[in-house]
C-alpha positions as CSV (number, residue, x, y, z in Angstrom):
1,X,-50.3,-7.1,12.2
2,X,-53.4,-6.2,10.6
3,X,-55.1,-9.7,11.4
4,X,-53.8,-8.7,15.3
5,X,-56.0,-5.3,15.2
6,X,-58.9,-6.6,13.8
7,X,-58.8,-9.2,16.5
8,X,-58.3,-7.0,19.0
9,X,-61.3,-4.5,17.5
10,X,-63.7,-7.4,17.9
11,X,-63.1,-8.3,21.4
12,X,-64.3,-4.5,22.0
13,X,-67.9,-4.3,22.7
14,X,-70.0,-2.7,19.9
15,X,-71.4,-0.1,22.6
16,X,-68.1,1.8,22.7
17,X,-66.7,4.6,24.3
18,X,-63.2,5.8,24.9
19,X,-63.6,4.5,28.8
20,X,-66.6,1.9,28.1
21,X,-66.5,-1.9,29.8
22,X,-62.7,-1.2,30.9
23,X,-62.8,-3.9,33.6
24,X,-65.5,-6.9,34.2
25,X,-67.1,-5.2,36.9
26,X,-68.0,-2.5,34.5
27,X,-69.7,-4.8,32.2
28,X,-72.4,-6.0,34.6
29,X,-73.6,-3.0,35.7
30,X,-73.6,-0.4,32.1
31,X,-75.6,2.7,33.8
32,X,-72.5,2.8,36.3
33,X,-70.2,2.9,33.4
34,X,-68.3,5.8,32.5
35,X,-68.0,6.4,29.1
36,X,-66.2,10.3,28.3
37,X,-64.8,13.0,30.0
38,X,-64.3,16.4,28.6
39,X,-62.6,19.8,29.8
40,X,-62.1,23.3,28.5
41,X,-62.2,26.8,28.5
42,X,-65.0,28.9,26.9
43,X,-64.3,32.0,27.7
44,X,-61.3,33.3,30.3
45,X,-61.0,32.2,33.5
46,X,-64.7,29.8,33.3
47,X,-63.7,26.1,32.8
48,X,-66.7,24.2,31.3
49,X,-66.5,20.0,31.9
50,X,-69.1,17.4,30.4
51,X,-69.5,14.2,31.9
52,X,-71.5,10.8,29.9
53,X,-72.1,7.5,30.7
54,X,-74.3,5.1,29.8
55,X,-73.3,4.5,26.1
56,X,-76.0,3.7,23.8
57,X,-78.8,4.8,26.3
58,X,-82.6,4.9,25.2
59,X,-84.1,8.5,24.0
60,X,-86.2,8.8,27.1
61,X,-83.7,7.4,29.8
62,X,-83.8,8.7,33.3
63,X,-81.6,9.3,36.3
64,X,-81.4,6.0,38.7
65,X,-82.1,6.9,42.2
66,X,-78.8,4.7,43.6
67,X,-76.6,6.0,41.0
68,X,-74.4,8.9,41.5
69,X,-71.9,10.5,39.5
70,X,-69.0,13.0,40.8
71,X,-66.4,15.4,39.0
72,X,-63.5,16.7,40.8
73,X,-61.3,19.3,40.2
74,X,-58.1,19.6,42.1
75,X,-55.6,22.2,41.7
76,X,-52.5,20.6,39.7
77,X,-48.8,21.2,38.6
78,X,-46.0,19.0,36.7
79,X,-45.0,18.5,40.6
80,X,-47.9,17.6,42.5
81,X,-51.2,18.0,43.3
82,X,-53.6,20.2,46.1
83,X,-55.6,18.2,48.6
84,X,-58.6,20.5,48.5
85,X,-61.0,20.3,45.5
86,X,-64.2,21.3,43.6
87,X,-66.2,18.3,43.9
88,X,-70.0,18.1,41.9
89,X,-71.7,15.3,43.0
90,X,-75.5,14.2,41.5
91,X,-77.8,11.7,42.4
92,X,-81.5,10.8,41.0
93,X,-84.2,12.0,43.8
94,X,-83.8,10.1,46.3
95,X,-88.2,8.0,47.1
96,X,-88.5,8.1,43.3
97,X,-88.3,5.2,41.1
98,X,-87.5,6.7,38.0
99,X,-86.1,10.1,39.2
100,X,-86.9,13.8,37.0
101,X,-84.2,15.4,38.4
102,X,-80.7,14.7,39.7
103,X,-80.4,16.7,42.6
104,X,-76.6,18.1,42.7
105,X,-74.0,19.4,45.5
106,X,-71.3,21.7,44.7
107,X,-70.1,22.9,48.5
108,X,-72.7,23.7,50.3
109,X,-75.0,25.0,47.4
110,X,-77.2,22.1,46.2
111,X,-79.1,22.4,42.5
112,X,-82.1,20.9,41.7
113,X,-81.3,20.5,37.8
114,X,-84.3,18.9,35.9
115,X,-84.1,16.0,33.4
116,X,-83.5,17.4,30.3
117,X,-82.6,20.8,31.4
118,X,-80.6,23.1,33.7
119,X,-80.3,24.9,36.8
120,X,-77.7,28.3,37.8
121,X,-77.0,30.0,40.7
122,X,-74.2,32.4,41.1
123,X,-70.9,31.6,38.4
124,X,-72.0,27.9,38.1
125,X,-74.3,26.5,35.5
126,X,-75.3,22.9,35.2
127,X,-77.1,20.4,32.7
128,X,-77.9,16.9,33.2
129,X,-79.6,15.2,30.3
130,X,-79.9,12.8,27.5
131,X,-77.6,14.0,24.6
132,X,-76.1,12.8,21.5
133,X,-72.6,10.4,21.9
134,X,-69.7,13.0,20.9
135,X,-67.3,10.6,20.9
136,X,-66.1,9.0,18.0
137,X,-64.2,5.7,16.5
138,X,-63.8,3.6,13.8
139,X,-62.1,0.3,15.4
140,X,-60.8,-1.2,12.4
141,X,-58.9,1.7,11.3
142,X,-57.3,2.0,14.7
143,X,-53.3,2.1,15.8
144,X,-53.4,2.1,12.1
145,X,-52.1,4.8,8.9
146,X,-55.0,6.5,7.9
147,X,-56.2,4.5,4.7
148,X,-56.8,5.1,1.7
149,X,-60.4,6.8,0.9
150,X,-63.4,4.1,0.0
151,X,-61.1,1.0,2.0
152,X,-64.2,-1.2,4.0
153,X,-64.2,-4.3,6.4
154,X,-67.2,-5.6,8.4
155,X,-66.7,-8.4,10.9
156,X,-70.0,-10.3,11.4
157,X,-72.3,-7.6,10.0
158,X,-70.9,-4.7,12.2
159,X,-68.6,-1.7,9.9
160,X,-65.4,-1.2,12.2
161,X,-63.6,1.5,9.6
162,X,-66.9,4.3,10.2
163,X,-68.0,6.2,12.9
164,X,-69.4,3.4,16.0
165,X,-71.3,5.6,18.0
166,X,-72.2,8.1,14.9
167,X,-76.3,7.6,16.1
168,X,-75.3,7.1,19.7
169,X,-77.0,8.5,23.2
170,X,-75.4,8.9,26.3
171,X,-76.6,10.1,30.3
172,X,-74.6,13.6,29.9
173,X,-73.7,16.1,33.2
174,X,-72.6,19.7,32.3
175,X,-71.2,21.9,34.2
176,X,-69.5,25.3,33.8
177,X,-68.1,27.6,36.5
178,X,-65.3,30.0,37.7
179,X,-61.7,28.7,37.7
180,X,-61.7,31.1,40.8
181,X,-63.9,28.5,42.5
182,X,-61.2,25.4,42.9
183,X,-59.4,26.3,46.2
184,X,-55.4,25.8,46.3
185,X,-52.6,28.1,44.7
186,X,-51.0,26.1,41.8
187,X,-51.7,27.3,38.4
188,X,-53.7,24.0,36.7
189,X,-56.6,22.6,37.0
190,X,-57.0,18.4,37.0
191,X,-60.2,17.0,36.3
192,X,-61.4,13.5,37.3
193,X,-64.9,12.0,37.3
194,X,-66.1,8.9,38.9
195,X,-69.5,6.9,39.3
196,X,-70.9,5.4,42.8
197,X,-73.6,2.6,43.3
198,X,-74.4,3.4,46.9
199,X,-71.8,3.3,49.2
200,X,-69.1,2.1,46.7
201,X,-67.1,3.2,43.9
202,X,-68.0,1.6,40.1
203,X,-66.0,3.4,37.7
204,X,-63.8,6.5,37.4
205,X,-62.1,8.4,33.9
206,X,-59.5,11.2,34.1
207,X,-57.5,10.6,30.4
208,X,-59.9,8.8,27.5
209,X,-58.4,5.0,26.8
210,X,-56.6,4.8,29.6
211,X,-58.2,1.6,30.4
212,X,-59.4,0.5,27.1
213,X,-55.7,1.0,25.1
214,X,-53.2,1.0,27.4
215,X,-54.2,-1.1,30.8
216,X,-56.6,-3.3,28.9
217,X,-54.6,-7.2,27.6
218,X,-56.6,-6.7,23.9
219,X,-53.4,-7.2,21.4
220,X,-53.7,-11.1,21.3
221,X,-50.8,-11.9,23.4
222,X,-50.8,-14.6,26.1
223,X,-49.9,-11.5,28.8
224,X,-48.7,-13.0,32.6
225,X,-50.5,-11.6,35.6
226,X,-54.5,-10.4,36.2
227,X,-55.8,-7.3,34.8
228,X,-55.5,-4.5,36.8
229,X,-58.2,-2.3,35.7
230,X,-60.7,-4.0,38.7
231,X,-58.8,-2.2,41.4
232,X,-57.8,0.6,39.1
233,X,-61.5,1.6,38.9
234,X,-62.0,1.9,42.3
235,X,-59.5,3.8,43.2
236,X,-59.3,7.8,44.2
237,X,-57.6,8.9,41.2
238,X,-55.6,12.2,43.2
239,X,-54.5,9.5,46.2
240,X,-53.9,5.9,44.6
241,X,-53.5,3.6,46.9
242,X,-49.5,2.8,47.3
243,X,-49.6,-1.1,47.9
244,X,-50.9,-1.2,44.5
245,X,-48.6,1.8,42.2
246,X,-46.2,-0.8,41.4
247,X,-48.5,-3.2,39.5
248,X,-50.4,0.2,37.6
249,X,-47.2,1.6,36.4
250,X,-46.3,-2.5,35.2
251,X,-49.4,-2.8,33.3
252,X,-48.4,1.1,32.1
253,X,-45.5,0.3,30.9
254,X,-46.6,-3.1,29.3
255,X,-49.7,-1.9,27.7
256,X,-47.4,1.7,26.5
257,X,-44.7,-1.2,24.8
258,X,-47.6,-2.8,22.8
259,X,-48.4,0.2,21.2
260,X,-44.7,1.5,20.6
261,X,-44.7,-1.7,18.9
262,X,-47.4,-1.4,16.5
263,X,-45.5,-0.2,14.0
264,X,-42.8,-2.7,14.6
265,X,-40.1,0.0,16.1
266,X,-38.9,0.9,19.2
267,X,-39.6,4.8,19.4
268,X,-39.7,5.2,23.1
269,X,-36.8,4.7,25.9
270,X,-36.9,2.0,28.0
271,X,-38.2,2.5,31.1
272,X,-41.2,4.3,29.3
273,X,-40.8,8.2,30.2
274,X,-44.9,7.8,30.1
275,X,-45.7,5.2,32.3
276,X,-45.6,6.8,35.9
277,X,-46.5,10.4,34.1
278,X,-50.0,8.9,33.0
279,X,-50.7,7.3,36.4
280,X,-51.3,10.8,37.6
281,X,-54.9,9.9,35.5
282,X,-56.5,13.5,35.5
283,X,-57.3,16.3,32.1
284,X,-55.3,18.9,32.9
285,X,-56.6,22.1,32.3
286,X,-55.1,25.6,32.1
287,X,-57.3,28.3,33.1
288,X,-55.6,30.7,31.9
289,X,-55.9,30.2,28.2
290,X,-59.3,30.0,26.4
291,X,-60.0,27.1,24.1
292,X,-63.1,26.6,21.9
293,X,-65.0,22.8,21.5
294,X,-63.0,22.3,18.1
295,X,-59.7,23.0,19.5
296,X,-56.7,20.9,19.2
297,X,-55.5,20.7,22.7
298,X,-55.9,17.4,24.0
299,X,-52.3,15.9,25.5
300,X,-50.6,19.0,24.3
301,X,-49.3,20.3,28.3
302,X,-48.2,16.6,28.7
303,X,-46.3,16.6,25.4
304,X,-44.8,20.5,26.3
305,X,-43.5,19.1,29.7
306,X,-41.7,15.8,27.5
307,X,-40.3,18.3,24.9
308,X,-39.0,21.2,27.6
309,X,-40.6,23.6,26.2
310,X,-44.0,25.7,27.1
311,X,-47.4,24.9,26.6
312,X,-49.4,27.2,24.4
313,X,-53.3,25.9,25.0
314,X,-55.5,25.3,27.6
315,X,-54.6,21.4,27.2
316,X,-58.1,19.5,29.0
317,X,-60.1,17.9,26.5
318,X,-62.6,19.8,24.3
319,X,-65.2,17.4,22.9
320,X,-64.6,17.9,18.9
321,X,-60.5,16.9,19.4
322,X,-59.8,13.6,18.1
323,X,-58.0,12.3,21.1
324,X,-58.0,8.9,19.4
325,X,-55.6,10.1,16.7
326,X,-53.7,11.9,18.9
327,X,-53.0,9.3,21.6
328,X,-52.1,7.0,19.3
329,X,-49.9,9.1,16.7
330,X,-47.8,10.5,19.9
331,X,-47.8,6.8,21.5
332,X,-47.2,4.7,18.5
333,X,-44.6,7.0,16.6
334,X,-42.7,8.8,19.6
335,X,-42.1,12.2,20.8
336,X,-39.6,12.4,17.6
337,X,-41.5,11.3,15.3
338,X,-44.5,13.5,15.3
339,X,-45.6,17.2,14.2
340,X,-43.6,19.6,15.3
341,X,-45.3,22.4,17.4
342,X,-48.3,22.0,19.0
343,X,-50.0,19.8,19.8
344,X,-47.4,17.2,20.4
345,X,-44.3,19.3,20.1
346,X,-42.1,16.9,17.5
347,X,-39.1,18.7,16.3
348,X,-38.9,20.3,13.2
349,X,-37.8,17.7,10.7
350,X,-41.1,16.3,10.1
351,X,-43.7,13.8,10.9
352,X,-43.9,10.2,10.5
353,X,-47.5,8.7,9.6
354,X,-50.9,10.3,11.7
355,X,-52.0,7.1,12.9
356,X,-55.6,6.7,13.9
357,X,-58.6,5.8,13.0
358,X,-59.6,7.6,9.8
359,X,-62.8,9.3,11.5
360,X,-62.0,13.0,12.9
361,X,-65.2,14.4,13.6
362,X,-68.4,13.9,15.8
363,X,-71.3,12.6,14.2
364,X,-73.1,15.2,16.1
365,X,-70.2,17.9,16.6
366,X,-70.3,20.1,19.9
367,X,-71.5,23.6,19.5
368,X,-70.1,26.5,21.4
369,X,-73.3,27.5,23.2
370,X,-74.4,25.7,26.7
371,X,-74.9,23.0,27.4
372,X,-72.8,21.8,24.1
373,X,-73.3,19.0,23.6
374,X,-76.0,17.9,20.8
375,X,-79.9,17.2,21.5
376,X,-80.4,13.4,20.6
């Protein structure tokens, strides 16, 4: 098993991020590349969401003028979803070759929001910069037990069981506004963000390693059928496209087996009760509850709707949780083998092993202050 993971951390890219090269397209065109997607609540009733792309980025990149990136917000339940939304959409100055500003539309207000800095008008603030990677992994520690202190591998020079991305930059959009700015009446908010080169659609990240853990064919199995995550980037993540549910909630299923498996059990039913809930790819975000950038929230409304019981955080995805860990703890051990209470709601007889990755903090951890996330 372990010889499987390492293989399967080396086929991974060295620029990583939890949504980074999922799909070939992806890897020919990095500055189009979605790489995290955070969500939470500062302070009641204001939603704050932070965008990045372009992992590994120089100090002094700039905006291209034919790239745009988009955040939606969409007014969600455990039934459905609204068909009006928040959308932010920023784009490099149109004429310029290497752009200054991205200029942004949110409705019919447009913000011209300098390189490096930020622009307000009203409830909404934005930032678009260059800022510090918050994510973080260690890929040889991963869909594993936490190990014991000191343990080290390399794989041709590069350290898979620290922090990857611990002196990383990334292209970073910030936005923070009034949860009574998305239109629609039910109670949760469901976040998506996507990138465009022109006229078409590149990438787009609601949950992080969606594509990268669970769609992506990276366990060393000889797997039948083509990978999915082409058509899965391109698609509008609130209206898939319905000729093509069928194969997503296969490769689901398949890629939510593998990692039931890792620890050579069988903790989930069969179908997976996760597959179609996870095609409905977007952070979901209470409004109503305040959560802070350390917060454990991430998959904890999810987990609350598989338990039956009520959610107790904002959920989303505030950028000091280590969604790694908790992806792979609830998806690895099953919803009975795992803490009880929140986050993930296991009953009361005790956990099995955190699984993970051994790193659970940010090189460069988020602050509480706009715009968040770290200078580089």
């Amino acid at each position: 098993m372990r010889l499987a993971l390492l293989w399967w951390a080396m086929t991974i890219s060295p620029s990583v991020a939890s949504d980074h090269i999922d799909g070939h397209e992806v890897r020919s065109d990095r500055h189009a590349d979605l790489a995290d997607l955070y969500a939470w609540t500062p302070a009641p009733g204001r939603v704050a969401v932070a965008l990045t792309w372009g992992p590994l980025t120089r100090r002094r990149a700039r905006p291209q003028e034919d790239l745009a990136v988009r955040l939606r917000v969409r007014r969600v339940d455990g039934e459905g979803v609204d068909e009006e939304e928040l959308s932010l959409r920023c784009q490099g100055e149109r004429g310029a070759r290497r752009a200054d500003e991205l200029v942004c539309t949110l409705g019919k207000q447009t913000f011209h929001v300098p390189w490096g800095g930020s622009a307000a008008d009203g409830t909404t603030r934005i930032f678009a910069g260059v800022r510090r990677d918050p994510f973080f992994i260690a890929l040889g520690k991963v869909a594993r037990d936490v190990p014991a202190e000191g343990e080290r591998r390399s794989v041709r020079g590069v350290d898979f069981l620290h922090n990857r991305v611990i002196r990383g930059r990334v292209e970073a959009l910030v936005v923070e506004f009034d949860a009574r700015d998305v239109p629609g009446e039910r109670p949760w908010l469901g976040v998506v963000a996507e990138s465009w080169r022109g006229p078409e659609q590149r990438d787009r990240l609601g949950r992080p390693e969606i594509g990268n853990f669970v769609l992506a064919k990276r366990f060393g199995e000889t797997l039948d059928g083509p990978d999915v995550r082409a058509a899965w980037n391109h698609e509008d993540a609130f209206a898939p496209s319905p000729g093509h549910l069928g194969a997503y909630e296969v490769a689901m299923a398949e890629g939510l087996a593998r990692l039931d498996a890792r620890d050579e059990r069988g903790d989930w039913a069969t179908p997976h009760p996760l597959a179609a809930r996870l095609l409905s790819d977007w952070l979901i975000v209470d409004p109503t509850r305040t959560c802070d950038v350390d917060d454990p929230t991430f998959l904890e409304i999810e987990a609350a709707w598989l338990a039956g019981v009520p959610h107790m955080t904002c959920g989303g995805r505030p950028p000091n949780d280590d969604a790694v860990d908790r992806l792979l703890t609830w998806t690895i051990n099953g919803p009975e083998r795992v803490p009880p209470g929140p986050p993930l709601h296991g009953p009361p007889a005790g956990p099995a092993p955190r699984r993970g990755d051994g790193v659970d903090r940010p090189g460069a951890p988020a602050t509480s202050k706009f715009p968040y996330l770290r200078e580089p």
